[in-house]
N, C-alpha and C positions, 0 to 999 in steps of 0.2 A: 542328527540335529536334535536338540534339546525342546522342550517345549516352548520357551521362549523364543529360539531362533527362527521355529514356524509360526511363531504368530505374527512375528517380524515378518517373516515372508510371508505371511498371507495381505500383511498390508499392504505389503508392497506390488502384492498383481491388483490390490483391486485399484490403487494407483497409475497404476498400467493401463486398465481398461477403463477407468473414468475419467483419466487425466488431470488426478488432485481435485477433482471437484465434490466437494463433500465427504472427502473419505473418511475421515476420522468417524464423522456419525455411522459412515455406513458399514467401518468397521466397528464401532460399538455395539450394532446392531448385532453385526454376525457374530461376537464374540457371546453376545447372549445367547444365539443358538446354538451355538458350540458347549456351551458349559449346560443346556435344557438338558444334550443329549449325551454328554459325555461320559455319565454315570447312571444310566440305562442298564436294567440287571443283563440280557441279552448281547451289548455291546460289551460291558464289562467281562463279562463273560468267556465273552471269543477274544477278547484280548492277554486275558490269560491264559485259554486253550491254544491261539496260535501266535500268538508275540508279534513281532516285527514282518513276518515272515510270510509267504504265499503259500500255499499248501497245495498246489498242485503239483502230481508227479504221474508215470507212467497207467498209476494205478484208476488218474479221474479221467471221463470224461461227460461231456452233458447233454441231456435229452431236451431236447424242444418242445415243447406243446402248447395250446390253447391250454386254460383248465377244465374245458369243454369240450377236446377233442375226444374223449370215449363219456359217456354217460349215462346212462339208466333212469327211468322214472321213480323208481325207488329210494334213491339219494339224491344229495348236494353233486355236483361235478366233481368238487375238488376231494372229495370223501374218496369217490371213484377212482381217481386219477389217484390216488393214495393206494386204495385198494388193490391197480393192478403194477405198481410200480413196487408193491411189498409179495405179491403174488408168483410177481412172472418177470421183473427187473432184479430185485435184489439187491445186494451190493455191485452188482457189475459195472452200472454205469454208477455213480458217485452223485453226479449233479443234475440239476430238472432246472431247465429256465421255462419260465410259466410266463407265457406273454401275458400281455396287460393283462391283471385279472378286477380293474376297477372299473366302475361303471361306463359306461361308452353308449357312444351315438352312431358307435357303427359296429364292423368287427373287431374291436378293441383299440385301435388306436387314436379316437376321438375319445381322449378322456374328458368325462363330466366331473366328475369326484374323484379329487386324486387320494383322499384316506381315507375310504370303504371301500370295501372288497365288494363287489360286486353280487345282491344279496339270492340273483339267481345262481351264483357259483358256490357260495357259500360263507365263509366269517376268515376273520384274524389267524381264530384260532386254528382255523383248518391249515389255512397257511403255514403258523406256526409250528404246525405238525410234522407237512413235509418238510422243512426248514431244520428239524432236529436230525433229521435223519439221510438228507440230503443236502448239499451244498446248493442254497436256492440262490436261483439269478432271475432278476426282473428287469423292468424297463423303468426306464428315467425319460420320459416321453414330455421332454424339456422346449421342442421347437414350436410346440403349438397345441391348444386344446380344442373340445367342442366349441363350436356354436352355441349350444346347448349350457355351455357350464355356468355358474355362478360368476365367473371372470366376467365373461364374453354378455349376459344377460344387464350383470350390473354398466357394462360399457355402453351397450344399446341404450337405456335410461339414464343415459349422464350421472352415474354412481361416479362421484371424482376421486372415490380409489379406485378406480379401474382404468380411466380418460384414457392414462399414460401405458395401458398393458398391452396394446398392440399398438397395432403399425398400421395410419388410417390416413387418406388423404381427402380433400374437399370436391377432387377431380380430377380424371381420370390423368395419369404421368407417364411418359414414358420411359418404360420398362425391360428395352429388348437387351439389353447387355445380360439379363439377369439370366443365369443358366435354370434353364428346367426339366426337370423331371416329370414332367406327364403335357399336357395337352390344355389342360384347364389353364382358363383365364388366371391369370398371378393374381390380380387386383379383382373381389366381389362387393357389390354395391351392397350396402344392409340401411334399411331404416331404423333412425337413431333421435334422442329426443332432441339433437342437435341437428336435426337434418339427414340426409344423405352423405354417407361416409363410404369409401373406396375402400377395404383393409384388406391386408397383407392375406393370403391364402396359396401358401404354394403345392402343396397338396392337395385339395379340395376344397369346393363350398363350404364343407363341414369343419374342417380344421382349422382355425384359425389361426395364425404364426403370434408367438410373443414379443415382445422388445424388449429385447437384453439390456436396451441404452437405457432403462428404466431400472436404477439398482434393486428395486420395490421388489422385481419380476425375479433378477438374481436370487434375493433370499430367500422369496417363497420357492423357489426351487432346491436349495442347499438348504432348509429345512425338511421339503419332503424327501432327499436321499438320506438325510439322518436319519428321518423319522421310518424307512422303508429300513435301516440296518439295524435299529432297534426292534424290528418284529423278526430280523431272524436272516434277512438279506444281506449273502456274502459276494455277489457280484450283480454291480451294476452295470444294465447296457445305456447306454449313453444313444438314445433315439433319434435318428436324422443331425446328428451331430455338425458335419459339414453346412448346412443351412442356417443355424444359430444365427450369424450377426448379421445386417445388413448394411449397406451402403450404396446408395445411389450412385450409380455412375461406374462399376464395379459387377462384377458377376455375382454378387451376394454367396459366392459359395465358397469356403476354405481356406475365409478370411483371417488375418490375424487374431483377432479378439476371440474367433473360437475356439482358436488353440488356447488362447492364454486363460478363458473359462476352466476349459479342462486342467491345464498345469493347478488354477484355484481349488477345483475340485479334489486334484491330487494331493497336495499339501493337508487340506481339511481332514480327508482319511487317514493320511499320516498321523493327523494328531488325535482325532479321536478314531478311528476303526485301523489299525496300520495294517490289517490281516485283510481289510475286503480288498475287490479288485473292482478296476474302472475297465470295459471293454468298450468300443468305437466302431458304430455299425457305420460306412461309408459307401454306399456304392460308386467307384470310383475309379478309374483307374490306379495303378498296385503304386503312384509317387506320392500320390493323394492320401491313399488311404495309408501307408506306414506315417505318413508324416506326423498322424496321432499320437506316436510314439516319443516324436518330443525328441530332446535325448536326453531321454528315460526320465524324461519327468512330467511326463504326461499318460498315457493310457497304457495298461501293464497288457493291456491284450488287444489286437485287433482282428477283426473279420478278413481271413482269409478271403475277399471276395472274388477274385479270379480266378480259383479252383474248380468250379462248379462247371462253366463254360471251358475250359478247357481238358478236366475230365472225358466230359460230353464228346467233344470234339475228338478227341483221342478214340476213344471208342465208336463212336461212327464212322471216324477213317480210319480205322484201327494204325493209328499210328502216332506214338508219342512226341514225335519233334519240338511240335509247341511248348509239350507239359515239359519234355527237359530243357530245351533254351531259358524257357520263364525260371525254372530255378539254378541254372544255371547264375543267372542272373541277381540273384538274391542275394545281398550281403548281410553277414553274420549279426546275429539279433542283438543289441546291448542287453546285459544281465538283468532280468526281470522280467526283458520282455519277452511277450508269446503271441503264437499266432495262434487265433481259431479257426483252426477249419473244419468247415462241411460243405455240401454238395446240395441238400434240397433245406429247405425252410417256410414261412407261412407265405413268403414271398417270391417272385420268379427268380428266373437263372438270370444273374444283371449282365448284360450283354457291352458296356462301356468300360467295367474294369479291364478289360482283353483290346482294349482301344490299342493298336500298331504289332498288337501281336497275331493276329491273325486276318487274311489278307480280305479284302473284299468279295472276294468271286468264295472264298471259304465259309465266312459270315452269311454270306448269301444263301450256299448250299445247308450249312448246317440251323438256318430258320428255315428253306424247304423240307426237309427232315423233320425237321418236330412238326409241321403240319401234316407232315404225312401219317406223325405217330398221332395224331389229333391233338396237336398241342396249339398254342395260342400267341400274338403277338399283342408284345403293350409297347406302343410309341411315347416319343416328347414331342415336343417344340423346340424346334432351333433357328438361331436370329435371323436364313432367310427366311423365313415363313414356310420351311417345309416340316415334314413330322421323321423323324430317326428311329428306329425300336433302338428301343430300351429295356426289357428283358421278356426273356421267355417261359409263358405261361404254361407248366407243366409238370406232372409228376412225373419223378426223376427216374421211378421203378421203370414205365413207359416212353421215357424218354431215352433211356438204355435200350429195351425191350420192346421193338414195333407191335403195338397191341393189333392190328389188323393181320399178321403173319401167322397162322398154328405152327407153333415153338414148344416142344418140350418143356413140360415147366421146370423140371430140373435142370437143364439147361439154361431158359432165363433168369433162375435165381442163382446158379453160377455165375452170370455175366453180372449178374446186379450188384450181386457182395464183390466180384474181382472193381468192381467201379467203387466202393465204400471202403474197399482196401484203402486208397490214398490218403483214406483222412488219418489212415492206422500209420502210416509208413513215413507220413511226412512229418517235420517237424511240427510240434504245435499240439494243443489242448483238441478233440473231435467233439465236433457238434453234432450230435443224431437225430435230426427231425422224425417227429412219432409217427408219420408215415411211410418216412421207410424203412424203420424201424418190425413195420408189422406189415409190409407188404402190401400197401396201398396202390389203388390203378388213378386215372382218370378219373375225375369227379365232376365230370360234364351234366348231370342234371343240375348242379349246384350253380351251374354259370348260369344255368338254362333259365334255372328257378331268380337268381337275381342280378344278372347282368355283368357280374364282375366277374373278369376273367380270372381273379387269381385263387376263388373261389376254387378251380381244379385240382387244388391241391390241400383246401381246408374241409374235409368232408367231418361231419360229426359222426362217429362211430358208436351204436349201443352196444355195451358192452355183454350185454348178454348174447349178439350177436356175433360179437367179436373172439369171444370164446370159443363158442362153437367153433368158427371157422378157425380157430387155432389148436381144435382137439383133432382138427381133419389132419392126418399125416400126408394126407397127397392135394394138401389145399398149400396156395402160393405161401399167403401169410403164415401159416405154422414152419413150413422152411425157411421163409427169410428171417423169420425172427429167432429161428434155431443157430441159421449158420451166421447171425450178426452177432449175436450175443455171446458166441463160440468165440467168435474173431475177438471183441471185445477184452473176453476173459481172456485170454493169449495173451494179449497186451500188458495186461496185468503184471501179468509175471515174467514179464522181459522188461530188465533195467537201462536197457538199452533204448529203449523207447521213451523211454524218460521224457519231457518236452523240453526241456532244457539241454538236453545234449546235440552234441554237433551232429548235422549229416552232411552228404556227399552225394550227387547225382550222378552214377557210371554210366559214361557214353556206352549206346547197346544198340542194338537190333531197334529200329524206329515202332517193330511193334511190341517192344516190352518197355517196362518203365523199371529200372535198379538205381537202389537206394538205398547207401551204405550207412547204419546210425553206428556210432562210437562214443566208448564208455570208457575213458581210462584207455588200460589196453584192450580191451575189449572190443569187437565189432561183431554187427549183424548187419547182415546183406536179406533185404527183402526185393522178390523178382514178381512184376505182376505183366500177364498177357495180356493184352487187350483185342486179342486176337482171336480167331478161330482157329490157327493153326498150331501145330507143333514144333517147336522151334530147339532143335540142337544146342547146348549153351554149357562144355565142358568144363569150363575152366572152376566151374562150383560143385563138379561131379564130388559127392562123396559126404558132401555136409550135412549134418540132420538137419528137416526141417519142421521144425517148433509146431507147425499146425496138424501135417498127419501124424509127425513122433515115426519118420520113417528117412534113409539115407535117399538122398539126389540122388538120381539114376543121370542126370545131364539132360532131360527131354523136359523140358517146360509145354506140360499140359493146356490145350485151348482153354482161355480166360482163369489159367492158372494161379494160384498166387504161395508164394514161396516164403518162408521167415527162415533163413539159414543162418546158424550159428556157425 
C-alpha cells in the first residue's frame, strides 16, 4: 500500500470504532501526530536501516528485565544493566525488553509519567544507549494508569480534560458478567470534586482503567507509541491488551474494538515505523490469545502464553503428551507472524491459557507441587462468587528443581536448561527472563518484606554481588548462565531455527519431546528428555549433534537435549 491508501485506511478503522462520530476531526488530529513524528532523525533512521521488513531471524532473541533488576549504589540502573549486558551478554541475545522504566506507583506498572524515564533508573539517554545496540522493547501500558498520575489527579478536581478519561459511575452497577483477573473489587469509590465516583479498576486500587470511547484517551496514547519509537524503540508490547474496551453487559474482555485499536495501531507503523513490531501480552487461553493476529493485520507477535505451564507439567510428570497434543494442534502461522515464547517472566506461570488441556485432578496436582517447591498461588473471581487460581507464583529454576531436595547442582542445571530448551526448539522469537538467565531461586523474603506474591520472582540483584557469584565455577548461577548462553549461541548459527520456518512435532516416547524444524531441503531434528531415564531412540543413530559437535550413539541421556542435523 501507498501512503495514501493507509491514511484511507487509518480513517476508516477509526470509523469503525467510533461509528462516524466526529471522525474527520479526529482524524485530523491524528494525522498531525503522524506528520510530528514522521521525520524524527531515530525513526528516519531505522526506516532506512530496515525498510519494510522485520528483522527478526534465528540469530535474535530477547532478554526480559526490570531496569532495576541488577544495580549497584555507584550508578544509575540502567548504566548497569548496560554494563553487564556489554560484559557478559554480548551479542548473543540481540534484544532487552526493559519493562516499564517510567515513573510508577508501584512495581512499574502503575504509570505516573508516561515520558520520563524514571529519574531513579536513569535518563532518555541511557535508554537510548541500550537502544543502539540492542533491539529495545518496551511496554505500551495503554489499559490503565496510576492513581497517582496527572490524568487521574486532574479527574478527582473536575479538570474537564480529564471528566471523560476513565470509566466512572455515580453508584455502585452490576458488574458480574465482567471476567476477572484477580480478586479486587472491579469498581473503587475515590472522592472527587463532584462527589463520590465508582471508577473502572480492574487490576487494583492503584490502576486506574482508561476509556477508549473517549477518542481524547486514543491519541494520547498513539502519540506516546510514536513518541517511545522516536527514542529508539523497535518493539512494542501492547499491555493487558485483552481488557481495552468495555461494555456493559458483555465480559469486558476480547472485545471487538480491541482488536480493531490494534489493526489502527498496525496501519500507523506501517506508515510511519514499517520496521517496528506490535507484540500482544494476553493471558488467555491459546484461541484468545492468537486471535491478536488478526489475519495478519494485527499484532506481528504474540505471547506464547501456554508454554510456561505446560513445560512445567511435562517435567513434573516427566511426560510430554500435553506439550505434543497442544502443538499438534497448532495451525501454520500467516507470514509475518510470530510467536514469543518463554517460560518465566516479572509475572506468574498463567494457569487459564491450558483451560481444556489439562485435566483437573492434573491442575490440581501440579499447584500441589509448586507448593511443595514453596511456590505461591494467585486467585480470581468468578461469576459464582467463588475464587479460581490464576497463576502460579514462582521461580521457574525452582519450579523445575524442588528447592527442599539435596540435588546435585549439575544436575539441577541440566534439568533447568533441558526445560529452556523449548523456547529454542519451537517455533518463534525466545524470551529470556533475567532470572533465569543467571540462575535465580525463590525470592521469599521479597513476598515477606511486601506482601505480593509475585515478588518471588522480582528480586533486585547488586551487581557486585552478582559477579562474585558468577566468578564461583561450582555456584548455580555461573552454570546456568554458562550453559544458557551456550545454548543461545547454537541457535545462532542454525538456519534452521530461523523463526519463520516450519516445524513438525514427531510422535515419540511420551518422555521426550521431537521437533522436526525445515529449511528448504534441509532439516534438523531437536530431541529433548524431560526425563531421568535413558531412553533407546535408533532411528537418529548416527547424526551430529550441534551442541556437543559429537555422532548419536541412539541413547538419549537423562534431561538430554539433542540438535541433530
Amino acid at each position: 500500500m501507498n501512503k495514501k491508501q493507509i491514511l484511507s485506511k487509518i480513517k476508516n478503522k477509526l470509523e469503525v470504532i467510533y461509528l462516524y462520530n466526529n471522525t474527520d476531526q479526529i482524524f485530523l488530529k491524528l494525522n498531525n501526530i503522524i506528520n510530528k513524528y514522521y521525520n524524527k532523525p531515530i525513526i528516519k533512521s531505522k526506516r532506512k536501516k530496515y525498510g519494510n521488513k522485520l528483522f527478526l531471524s534465528e540469530k535474535d532473541s530477547i532478554l526480559i528485565t526490570y531496569g532495576d533488576s541488577i544495580k549497584t549504589s555507584k550508578e544509575k540502573p540502567l548504566k548497569t544493566l548496560y554494563r553487564f549486558l556489554r560484559k557478559y551478554i554480548k551479542n548473543t541475545i540481540t534484544g532487552v525488553h526493559i519493562l516499564p522504566f517510567f515513573p510508577s506507583s508501584d512495581d512499574a506498572f502503575s504509570i505516573v509519567d508516561y515520558r520520563n524515564v524514571s529519574p531513579e533508573l536513569g535518563n532518555w539517554k541511557d535508554i537510548q544507549k541500550i537502544a543502539k545496540d540492542y533491539h529495545l522493547m518496551a511496554d505500551l501500558v495503554l489499559n490503565h494508569v496510576s492513581k497517582e498520575s496527572k490524568w487521574f489527579k486532574g479527574f478527582l478536581k473536575g479538570d474537564k480534560k480529564y471528566m471523560n478519561y476513565f470509566i466512572a459511575f455515580n453508584k455502585k452497577i452490576d458488574t458480574n458478567l465482567v471476567f476477572r483477573p484477580r480478586t479486587n473489587p472491579l469498581l473503587t469509590g475515590f472522592k472527587t470534586k463532584k462527589g463520590l465516583k465508582y471508577v473502572w479498576t480492574t487490576f487494583s486500587d492503584n490502576q486506574v482503567d482508561l476509556n477508549f470511547k473517549n477518542p481524547d484517551v486514543l491519541l494520547e496514547i498513539i502519540d506516546l507509541l510514536l513518541f517511545y519509537l522516536s527514542n529508539g524503540v523497535e518493539i512494542i508490547r501492547l499491555d493487558a491488551i485483552g481488557f481495552l474496551w468495555k461494555e456493559l453487559g458483555t465480559s469486558c474482555f476480547n472485545l471487538k474494538n480491541s482488536h480493531e485499536i490494534v489493526k489502527l495501531l498496525r496501519l500507523i507503523l506501517s506508515y510511519v515505523a514499517p520496521y517496528a513490531i506490535l507484540i500482544t501480552e494476553t493471558n488467555a487461553p491459546y484461541k484468545y490469545n492468537i486471535s491478536y493476529f488478526g489475519r495478519g493485520d494485527e499484532s506481528h507477535m504474540v505471547y506464547q502464553v501456554t508454554l510456561p505451564l505446560l513445560v512445567l507439567d511435562a517435567f513434573i510428570r516427566e511426560d510430554t503428551s500435553h506439550l505434543q497434543e497442544f502443538y499438534k494442534r497448532i495451525e501454520p502461522l500467516k507470514a509475518g507472524n510470530l510467536f514469543f515464547n518463554f517460560l518465566a517472566s516479572h509475572d506468574g506461570i498463567n494457569m487459564i491459557s491450558a483451560k481444556g488441556l489439562l485435566t483437573k485432578k492434573q491442575s490440581s496436582n501440579l499447584i500441589n507441587e509448586v507448593k511443595k517447591h514453596n511456590g505461591l498461588i494467585s486467585y480470581r473471581s468468578v461469576p459464582d462468587g467463588t475464587k479460581a487460581p490464576y497463576e502460579l507464583n514462582i521461580n521457574y529454576f525452582d519450579a523445575i528443581n524442588n528447592p527442599n531436595r539435596k540435588t546435585p547442582i549439575a544436575k539441577e542445571v541440566k534439568r533447568f536448561i533441558s526445560s529452556q530448551s523449548l523456547i529454542i526448539a519451537n517455533n518463534g522469537v525466545p524470551g529470556v527472563y533475567i532470572h533465569s538467565l543467571i540462575g535465580s531461586r525463590n525470592y521469599l523474603a521479597g513476598v515477606k518484606k511486601t506482601g505480593i506474591k509475585r515478588m518471588i520472582n522480582r528480586e533486585k540483584i547488586n551487581f557486585t554481588r552478582l559477579e562474585k557469584q558468577l566468578r564461583d565455577k561450582k555456584s548455580i548461577r555461573h552454570n546456568v548462565l554458562k550453559n544458557y548462553l551456550r545454548l543461545l549461541d547454537i541457535r545462532t548459527k542454525i538456519p534452521e531455527l530461523n523463526p519463520f520456518y516450519k516445524q513438525k512435532v514427531i510422535y515419540s516416547d511420551k518422555r521426550l519431546f521431537i521437533v522436526s524444524r525445515l529449511r528448504k531441503n534441509k532439516k534438523l531434528v531437536v530431541i529433548i528428555n524431560v526425563s531421568n531415564d535413558i531412553i533407546s531412540l535408533s532411528r537418529y543413530k548416527g547424526r551430529t549433534d550441534l551442541l556437543s559437535k559429537r555422532r548419536f550413539n541412539g541413547k538419549v541421556q537423562p534431561n538430554g537435549v539433542y540438535f541433530l542435523k
